[in-house]
KEKE-3310 file (N, C-alpha, C; in steps of 0.2 Angstrom, whole numbers, plus 5000, padded with zeros to 4 digits):
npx = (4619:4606:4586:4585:4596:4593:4581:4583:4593:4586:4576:4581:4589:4575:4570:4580:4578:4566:4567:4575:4565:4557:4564:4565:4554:4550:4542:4540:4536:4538:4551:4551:4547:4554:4567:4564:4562:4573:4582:4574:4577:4591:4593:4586:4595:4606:4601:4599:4613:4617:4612:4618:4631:4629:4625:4637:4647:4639:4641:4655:4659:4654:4659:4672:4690)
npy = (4686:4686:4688:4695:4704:4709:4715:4726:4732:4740:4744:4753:4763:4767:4774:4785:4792:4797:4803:4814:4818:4826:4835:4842:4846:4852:4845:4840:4827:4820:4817:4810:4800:4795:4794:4785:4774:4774:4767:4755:4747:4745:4740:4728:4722:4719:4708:4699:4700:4692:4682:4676:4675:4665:4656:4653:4648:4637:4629:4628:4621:4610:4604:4593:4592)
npz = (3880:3892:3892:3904:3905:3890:3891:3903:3898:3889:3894:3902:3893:3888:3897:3901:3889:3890:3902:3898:3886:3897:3902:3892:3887:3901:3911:3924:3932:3920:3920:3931:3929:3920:3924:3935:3927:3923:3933:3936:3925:3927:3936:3934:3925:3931:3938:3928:3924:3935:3938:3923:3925:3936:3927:3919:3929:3934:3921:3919:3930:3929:3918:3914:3916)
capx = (4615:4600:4583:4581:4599:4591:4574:4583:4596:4580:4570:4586:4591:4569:4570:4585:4576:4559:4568:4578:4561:4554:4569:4567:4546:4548:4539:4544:4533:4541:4558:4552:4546:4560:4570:4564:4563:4582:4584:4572:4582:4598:4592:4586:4601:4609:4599:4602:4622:4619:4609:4621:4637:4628:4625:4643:4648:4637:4646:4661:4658:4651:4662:4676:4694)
capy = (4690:4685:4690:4701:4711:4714:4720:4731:4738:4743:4749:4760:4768:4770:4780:4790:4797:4800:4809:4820:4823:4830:4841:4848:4850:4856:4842:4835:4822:4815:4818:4808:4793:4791:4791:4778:4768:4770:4764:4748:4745:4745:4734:4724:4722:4717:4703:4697:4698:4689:4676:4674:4672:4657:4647:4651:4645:4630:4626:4627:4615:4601:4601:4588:4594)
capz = (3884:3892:3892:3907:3902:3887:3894:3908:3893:3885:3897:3903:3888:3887:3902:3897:3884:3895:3906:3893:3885:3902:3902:3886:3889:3906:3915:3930:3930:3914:3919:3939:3927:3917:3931:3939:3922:3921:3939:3937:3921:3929:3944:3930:3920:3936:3939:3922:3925:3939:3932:3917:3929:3938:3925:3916:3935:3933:3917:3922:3937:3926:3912:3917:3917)
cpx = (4608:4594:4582:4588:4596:4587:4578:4590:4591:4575:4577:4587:4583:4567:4575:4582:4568:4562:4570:4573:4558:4557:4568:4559:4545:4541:4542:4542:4536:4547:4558:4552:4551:4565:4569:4563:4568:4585:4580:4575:4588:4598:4591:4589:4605:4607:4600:4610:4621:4619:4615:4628:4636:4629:4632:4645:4648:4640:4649:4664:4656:4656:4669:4681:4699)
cpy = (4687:4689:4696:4705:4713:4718:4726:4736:4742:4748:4754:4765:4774:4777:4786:4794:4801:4804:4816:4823:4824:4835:4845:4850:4854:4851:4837:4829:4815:4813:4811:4801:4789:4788:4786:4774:4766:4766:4757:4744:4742:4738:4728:4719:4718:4710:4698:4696:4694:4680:4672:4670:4667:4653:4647:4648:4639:4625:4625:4622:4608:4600:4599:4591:4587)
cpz = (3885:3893:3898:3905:3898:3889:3898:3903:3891:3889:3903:3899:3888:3891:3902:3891:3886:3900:3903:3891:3889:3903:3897:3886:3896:3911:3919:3931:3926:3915:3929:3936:3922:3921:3934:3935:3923:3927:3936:3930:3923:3932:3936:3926:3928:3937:3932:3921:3930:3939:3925:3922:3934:3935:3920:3922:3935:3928:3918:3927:3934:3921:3916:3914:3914)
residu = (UNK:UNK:UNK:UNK:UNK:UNK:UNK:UNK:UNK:UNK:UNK:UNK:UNK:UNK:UNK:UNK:UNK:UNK:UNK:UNK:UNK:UNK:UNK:UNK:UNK:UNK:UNK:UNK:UNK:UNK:UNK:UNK:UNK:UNK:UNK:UNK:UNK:UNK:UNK:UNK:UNK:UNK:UNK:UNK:UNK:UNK:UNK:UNK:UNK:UNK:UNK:UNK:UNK:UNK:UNK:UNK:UNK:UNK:UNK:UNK:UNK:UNK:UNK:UNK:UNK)
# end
C-alpha cells in the first residue's frame, strides 16, 4: 500500500466515525463533516490505487521476459 491509500483509508474510516458521532449527538454539522471526510478519503484512496497500478504496470514493462 502506498501512502496516499493509507491516508484516504484513514481519513475514511475518521469520518465514519464523525458522522456516527453526529448521529448519536444530534448535530448535523458533525454528521455534514464527516461526510465529506469519508468522501475525500475515498477519492483519496482512489488516487493511491491508481498510483499503485501504474507503477506495478511500469514494472512489468521493464522487467525482461
Amino acid at each position: 500500500m502506498n501512502k496516499n491509500q493509507v491516508k484516504g483509508s484513514t481519513k475514511r474510516v475518521a469520518g465514519t466515525i464523525q458522522r456516527a458521532v453526529g448521529e448519536a449527538v444530534g448535530s448535523p454539522k458533525q454528521q455534514i463533516l464527516g461526510a465529506a471526510k469519508q468522501v475525500s478519503g475515498t477519492l483519496q484512496r482512489k488516487v493511491g490505487d491508481a498510483q499503485a497500478a501504474a507503477k506495478a504496470k511500469r514494472k512489468r514493462k521493464a522487467s525482461p521476459r
